[in-house]
C-alpha positions as CSV (number, residue, x, y, z in Angstrom):
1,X,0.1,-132.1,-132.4
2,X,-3.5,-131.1,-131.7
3,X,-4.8,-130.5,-128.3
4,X,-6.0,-133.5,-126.5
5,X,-9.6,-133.5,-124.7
6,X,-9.0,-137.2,-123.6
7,X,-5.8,-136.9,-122.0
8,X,-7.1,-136.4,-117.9
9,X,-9.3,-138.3,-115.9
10,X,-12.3,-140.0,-117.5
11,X,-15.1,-141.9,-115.9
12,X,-15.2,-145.7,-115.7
13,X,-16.1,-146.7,-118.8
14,X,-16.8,-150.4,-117.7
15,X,-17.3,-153.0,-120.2
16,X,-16.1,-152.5,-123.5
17,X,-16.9,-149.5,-125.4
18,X,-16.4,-148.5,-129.2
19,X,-17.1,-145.7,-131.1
20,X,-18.0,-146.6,-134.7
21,X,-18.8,-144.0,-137.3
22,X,-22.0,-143.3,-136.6
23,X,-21.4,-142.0,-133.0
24,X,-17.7,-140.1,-133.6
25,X,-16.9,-137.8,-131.1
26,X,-15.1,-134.9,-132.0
27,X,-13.2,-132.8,-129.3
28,X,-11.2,-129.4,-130.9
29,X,-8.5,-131.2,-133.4
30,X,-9.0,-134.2,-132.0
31,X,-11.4,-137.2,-132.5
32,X,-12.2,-139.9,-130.7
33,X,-11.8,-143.1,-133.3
34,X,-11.4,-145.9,-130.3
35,X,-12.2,-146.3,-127.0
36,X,-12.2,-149.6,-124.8
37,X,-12.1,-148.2,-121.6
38,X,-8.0,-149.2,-121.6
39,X,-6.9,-147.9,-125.4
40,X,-8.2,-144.6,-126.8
41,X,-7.6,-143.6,-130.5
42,X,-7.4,-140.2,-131.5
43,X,-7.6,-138.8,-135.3
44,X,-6.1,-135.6,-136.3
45,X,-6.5,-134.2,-139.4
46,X,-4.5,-130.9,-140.6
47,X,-6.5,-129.2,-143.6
48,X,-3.6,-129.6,-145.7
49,X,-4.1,-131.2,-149.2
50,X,-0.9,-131.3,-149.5
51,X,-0.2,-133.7,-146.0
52,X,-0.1,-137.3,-146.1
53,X,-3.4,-139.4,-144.6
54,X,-3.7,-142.4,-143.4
55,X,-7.2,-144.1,-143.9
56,X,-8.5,-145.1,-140.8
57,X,-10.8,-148.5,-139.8
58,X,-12.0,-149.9,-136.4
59,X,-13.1,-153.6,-137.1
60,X,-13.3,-152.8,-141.1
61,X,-15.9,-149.8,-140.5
62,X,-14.0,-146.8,-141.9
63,X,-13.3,-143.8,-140.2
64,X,-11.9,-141.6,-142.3
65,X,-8.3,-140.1,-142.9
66,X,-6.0,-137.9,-140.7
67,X,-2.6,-136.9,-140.9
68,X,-1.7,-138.3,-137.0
69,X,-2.7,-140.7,-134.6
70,X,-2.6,-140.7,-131.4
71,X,-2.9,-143.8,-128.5
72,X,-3.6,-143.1,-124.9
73,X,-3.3,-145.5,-122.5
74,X,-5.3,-145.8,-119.1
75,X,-2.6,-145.1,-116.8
76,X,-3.2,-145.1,-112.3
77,X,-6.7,-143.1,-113.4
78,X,-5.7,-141.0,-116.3
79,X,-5.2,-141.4,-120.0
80,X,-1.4,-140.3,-121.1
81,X,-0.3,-140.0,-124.5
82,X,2.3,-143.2,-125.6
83,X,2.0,-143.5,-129.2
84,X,1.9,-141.1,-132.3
85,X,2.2,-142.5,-135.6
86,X,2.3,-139.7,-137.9
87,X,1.0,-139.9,-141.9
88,X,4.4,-139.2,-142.7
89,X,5.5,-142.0,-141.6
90,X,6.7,-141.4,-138.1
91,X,6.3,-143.7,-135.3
92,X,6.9,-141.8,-131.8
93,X,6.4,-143.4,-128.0
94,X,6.2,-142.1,-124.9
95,X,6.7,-143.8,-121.6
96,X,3.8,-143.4,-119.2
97,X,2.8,-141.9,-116.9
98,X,5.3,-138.7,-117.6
99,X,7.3,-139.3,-120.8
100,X,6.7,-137.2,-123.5
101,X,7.7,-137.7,-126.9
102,X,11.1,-137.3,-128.6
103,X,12.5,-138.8,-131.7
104,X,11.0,-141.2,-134.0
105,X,10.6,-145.1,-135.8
106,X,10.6,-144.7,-139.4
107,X,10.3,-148.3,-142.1
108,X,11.7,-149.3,-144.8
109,X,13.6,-147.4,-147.3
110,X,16.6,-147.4,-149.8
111,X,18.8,-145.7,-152.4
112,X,17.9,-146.4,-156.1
113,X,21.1,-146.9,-158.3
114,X,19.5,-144.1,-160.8
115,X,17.1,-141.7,-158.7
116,X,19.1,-141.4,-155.1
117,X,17.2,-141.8,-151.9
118,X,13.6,-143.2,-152.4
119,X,11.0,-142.6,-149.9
120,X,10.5,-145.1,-146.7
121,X,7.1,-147.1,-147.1
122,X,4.7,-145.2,-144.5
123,X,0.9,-146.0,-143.2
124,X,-1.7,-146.0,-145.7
125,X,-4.3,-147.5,-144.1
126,X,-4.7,-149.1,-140.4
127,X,-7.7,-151.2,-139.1
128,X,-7.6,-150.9,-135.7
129,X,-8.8,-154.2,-133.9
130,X,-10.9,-154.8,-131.2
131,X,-9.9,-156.8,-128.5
132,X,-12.3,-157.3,-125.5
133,X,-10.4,-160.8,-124.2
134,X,-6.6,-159.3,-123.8
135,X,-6.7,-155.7,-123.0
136,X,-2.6,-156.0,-122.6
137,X,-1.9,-154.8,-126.6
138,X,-4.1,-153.2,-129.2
139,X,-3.7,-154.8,-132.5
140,X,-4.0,-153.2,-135.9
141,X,-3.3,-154.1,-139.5
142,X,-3.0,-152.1,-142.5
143,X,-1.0,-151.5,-145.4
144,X,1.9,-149.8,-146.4
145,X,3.5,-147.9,-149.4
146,X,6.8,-145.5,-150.4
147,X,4.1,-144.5,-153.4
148,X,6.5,-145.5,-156.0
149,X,8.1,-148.9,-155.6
150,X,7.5,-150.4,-152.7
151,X,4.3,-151.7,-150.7
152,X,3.3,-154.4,-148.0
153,X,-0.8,-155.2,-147.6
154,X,0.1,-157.5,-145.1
155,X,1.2,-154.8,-142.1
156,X,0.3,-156.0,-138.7
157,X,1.3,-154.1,-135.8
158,X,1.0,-154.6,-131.5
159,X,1.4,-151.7,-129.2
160,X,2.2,-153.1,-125.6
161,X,2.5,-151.3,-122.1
162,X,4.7,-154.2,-120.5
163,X,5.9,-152.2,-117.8
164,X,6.0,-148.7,-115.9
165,X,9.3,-148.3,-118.0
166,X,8.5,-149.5,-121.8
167,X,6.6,-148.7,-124.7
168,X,6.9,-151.9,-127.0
169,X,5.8,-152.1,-131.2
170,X,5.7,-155.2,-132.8
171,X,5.6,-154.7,-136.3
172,X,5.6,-157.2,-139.3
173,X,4.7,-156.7,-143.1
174,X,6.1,-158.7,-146.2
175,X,7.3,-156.3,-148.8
176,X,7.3,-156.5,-152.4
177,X,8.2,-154.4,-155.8
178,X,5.7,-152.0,-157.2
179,X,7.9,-151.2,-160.0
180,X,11.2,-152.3,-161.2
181,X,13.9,-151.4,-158.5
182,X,17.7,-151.2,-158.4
183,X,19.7,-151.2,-155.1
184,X,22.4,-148.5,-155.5
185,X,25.6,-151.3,-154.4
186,X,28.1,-148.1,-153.7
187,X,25.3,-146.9,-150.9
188,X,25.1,-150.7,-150.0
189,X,29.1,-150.4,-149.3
190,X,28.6,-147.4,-146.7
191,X,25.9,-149.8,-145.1
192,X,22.9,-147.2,-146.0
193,X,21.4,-148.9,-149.7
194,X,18.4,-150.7,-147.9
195,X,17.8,-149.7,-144.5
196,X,15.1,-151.7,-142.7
197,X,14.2,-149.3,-140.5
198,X,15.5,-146.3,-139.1
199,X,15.6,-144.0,-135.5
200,X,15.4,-140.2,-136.1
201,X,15.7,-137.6,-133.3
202,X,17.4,-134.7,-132.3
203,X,21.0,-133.2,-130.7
204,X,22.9,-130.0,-130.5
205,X,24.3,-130.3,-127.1
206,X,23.7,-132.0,-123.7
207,X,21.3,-129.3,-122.5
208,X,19.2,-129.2,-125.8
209,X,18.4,-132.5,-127.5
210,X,15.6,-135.6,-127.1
211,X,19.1,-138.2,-127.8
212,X,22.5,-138.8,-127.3
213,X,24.1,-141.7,-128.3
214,X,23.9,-145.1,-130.0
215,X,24.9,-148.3,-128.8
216,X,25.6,-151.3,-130.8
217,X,26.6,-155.0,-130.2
218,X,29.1,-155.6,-133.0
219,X,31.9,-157.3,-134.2
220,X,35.2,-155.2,-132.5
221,X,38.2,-156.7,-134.8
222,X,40.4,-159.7,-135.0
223,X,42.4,-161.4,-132.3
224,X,44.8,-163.3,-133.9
225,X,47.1,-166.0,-132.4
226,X,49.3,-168.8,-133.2
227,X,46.5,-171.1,-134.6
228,X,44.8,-167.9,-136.5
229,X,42.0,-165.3,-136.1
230,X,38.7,-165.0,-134.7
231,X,36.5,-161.7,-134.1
232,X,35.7,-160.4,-131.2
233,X,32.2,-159.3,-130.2
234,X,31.7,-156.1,-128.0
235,X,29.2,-153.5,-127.7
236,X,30.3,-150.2,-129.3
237,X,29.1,-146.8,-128.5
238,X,28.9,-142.8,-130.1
239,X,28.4,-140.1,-128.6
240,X,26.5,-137.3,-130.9
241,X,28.2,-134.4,-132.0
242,X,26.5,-131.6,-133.6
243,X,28.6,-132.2,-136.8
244,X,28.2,-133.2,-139.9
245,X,29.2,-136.8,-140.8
246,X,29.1,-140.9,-140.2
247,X,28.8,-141.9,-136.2
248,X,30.7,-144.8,-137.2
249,X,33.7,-145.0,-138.9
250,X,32.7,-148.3,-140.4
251,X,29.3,-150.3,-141.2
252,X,29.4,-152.3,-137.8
253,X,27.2,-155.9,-138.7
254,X,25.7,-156.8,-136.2
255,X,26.6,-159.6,-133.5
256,X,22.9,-159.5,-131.8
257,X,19.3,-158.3,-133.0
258,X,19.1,-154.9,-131.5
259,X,19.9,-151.6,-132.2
260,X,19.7,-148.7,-129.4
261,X,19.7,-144.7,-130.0
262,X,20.8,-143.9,-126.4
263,X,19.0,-140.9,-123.9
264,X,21.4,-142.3,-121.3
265,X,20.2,-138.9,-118.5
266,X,16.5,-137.6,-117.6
267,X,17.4,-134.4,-118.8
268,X,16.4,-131.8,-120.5
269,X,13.1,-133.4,-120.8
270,X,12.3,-137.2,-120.5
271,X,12.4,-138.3,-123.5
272,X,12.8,-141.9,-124.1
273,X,16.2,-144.3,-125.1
274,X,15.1,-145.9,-128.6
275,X,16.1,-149.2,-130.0
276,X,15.2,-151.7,-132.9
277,X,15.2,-155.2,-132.5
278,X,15.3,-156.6,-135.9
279,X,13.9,-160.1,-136.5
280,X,13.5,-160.4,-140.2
281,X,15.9,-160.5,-142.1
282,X,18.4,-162.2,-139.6
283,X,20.5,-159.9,-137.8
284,X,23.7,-162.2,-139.6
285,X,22.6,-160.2,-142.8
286,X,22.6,-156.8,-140.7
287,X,24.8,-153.6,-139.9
288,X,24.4,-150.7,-138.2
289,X,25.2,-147.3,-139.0
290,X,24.4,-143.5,-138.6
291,X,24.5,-140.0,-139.5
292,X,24.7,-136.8,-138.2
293,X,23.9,-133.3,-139.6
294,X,24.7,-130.0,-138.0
295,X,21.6,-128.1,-137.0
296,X,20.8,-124.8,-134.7
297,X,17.0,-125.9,-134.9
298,X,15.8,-128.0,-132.1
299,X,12.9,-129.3,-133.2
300,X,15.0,-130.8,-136.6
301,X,16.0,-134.7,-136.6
302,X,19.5,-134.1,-137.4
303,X,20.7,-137.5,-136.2
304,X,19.7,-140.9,-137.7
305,X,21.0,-144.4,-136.7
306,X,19.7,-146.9,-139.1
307,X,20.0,-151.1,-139.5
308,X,20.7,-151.9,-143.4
309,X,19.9,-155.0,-145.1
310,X,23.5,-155.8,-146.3
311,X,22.8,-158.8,-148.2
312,X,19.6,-157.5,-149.9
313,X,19.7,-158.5,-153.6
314,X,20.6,-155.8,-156.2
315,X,17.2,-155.7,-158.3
316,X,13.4,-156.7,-158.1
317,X,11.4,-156.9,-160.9
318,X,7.5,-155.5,-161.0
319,X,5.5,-158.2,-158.3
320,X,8.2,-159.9,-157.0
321,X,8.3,-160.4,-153.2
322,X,11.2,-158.3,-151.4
323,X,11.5,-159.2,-148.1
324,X,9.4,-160.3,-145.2
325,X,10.1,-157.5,-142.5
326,X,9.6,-158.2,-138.7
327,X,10.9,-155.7,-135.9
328,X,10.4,-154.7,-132.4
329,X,10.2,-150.9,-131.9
330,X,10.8,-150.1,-127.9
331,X,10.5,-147.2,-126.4
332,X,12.1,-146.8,-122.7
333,X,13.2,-144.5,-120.0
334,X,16.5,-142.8,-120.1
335,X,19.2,-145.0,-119.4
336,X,23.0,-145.7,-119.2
337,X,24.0,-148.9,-120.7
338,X,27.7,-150.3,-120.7
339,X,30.3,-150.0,-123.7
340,X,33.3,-152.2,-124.7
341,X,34.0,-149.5,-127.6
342,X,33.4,-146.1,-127.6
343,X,34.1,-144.3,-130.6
344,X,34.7,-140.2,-131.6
């Protein structure tokens, strides 16, 4: 990430103030795109032709492209970093005034029945909104595209500060097919052929790693009786293990909306507890599930946790609409959280 000229004390900035194209300010890697006196937008761009951009607008004038961007939020008389969304798709918090960031929000992607894992859909292009009435949120829309066969021009996204303990995305675009598309159904069985959205951070042990754990509310298993069975609901837990395989030893669907990669102590560094709160499509049509790689690298994302669309059809054709997508992406302090099921 680029050096940030932004990121201490700045002056009162008073009413609102913008920075169009004709009056960018460029610090080192960094340049200013947005600045309200409570938001700040930074651009970076790595001179690499061969990096992802995303096309950048504030109130339709464009920008330009750069591979990240950053959000800074005024925070008790400075400006800390809580938001990087990277070209690449990427969508990091980090909780003010000291968090820093750690693993990452990644959309929608799935396994194709002939070609294996296709690419999640990522930023293209972002309009970031003015807002001089509600200084709460900063609002952008966009678009979104894996490149191949899937693309959303409807993206709308809200980045909220609620509290000293949250970062808080709420995204919502309507996918549809690019090309012709066939949902591999044996991937669909291991609840991983169309996963909504996905969490991806890091953990080889409890002294080096940005995550440890996932926590689910899920379905635990049948209690039967005289009259017959009904399942039980619980929330199950992993702990990571720097190994290679499932967390879960089954696709777990879902008996609420959220989905939570766990940072349950401060330490090593305070990285922040993840979760997704999935509100289209219904959670009744969701699981969760996750996967592990070993790694001696600490800056690799060897763990994912990921919610899957289990009752997503098993082709689109060229046009036709996918899916309307709407998720809440939260960010928050490390915490412990209670489990009625832990498993190995």
């Amino acid at each position: 990430m680029g050096k940030n000229c932004l990121t201490g004390r700045l002056p009162a900035l008073g009413a609102f103030v913008l920075f169009l194209s004709a009056v960018v300010v460029s610090c080192s890697a960094d340049t200013v795109l947005y600045n309200d006196g409570v938001w700040i937008v930074n651009g970076i761009d790595q001179a690499d032709s061969n990096l992802n951009h995303i096309a950048v607008s504030v109130n339709d004038a464009p920008l330009g492209s750069f591979t990240e961007l950053t959000v800074l939020y005024s925070f008790a008389g400075a400006f800390p970093l809580v938001y990087s969304m990277q070209a690449d798709g990427a969508l990091s918090p980090a909780v003010p005034p000291t968090g820093v960031l750690g693993g990452a929000f990644h959309l929608t992607g799935y396994w194709d029945c002939f070609a294996g894992q296709q690419p999640e859909v990522r930023i293209i292009s972002l309009n970031i909104q003015p807002n001089t009435k509600n200084f709460k949120y900063l609002r952008f829309n966009g678009a979104l595209s894996n490149g191949t066969s899937l693309q959303a021009t409807d993206l709308t996204m809200k980045l909220y500060i609620p509290d000293n303990s949250s970062v808080r995305m709420d995204v919502s675009y309507t996918l549809y097919a690019m090309s012709n598309i066939c949902v591999d159904q044996s991937r669909q069985q291991t609840g991983e052929g169309f996963q909504v959205a996905r969490i991806a951070s890091n953990y080889i042990s409890d002294e080096i790693m940005d995550n440890d754990g996932m926590n689910v509310k899920g379905f635990l298993g049948p209690n039967c009786g005289c009259c017959g069975c009904n399942w039980s609901k619980g929330y199950i837990c992993a702990n990571f293990v720097d190994e290679t395989g499932y967390l879960l030893p089954y696709f777990a669907w879902m008996a609420n909306s959220q989905l939570l990669m766990l940072h349950a102590l401060p330490g090593p560094q305070n990285t922040p507890a993840l979760s997704i709160g999935i509100k289209k499509p219904g959670r009744s049509q969701c699981g969760a599930q996750g996967y592990t790689v070993f790694t001696t690298d600490p800056s690799e994302d060897n763990v994912d946790l990921w919610i899957n669309w289990g009752k997503a059809n098993s082709q689109y054709s060229p046009g036709q609409k996918v899916q309307k997508i709407k998720l809440n992406l939260v960010g928050e302090l490390p915490q412990a959280v209670s489990c009625d099921l832990v498993v190995p």
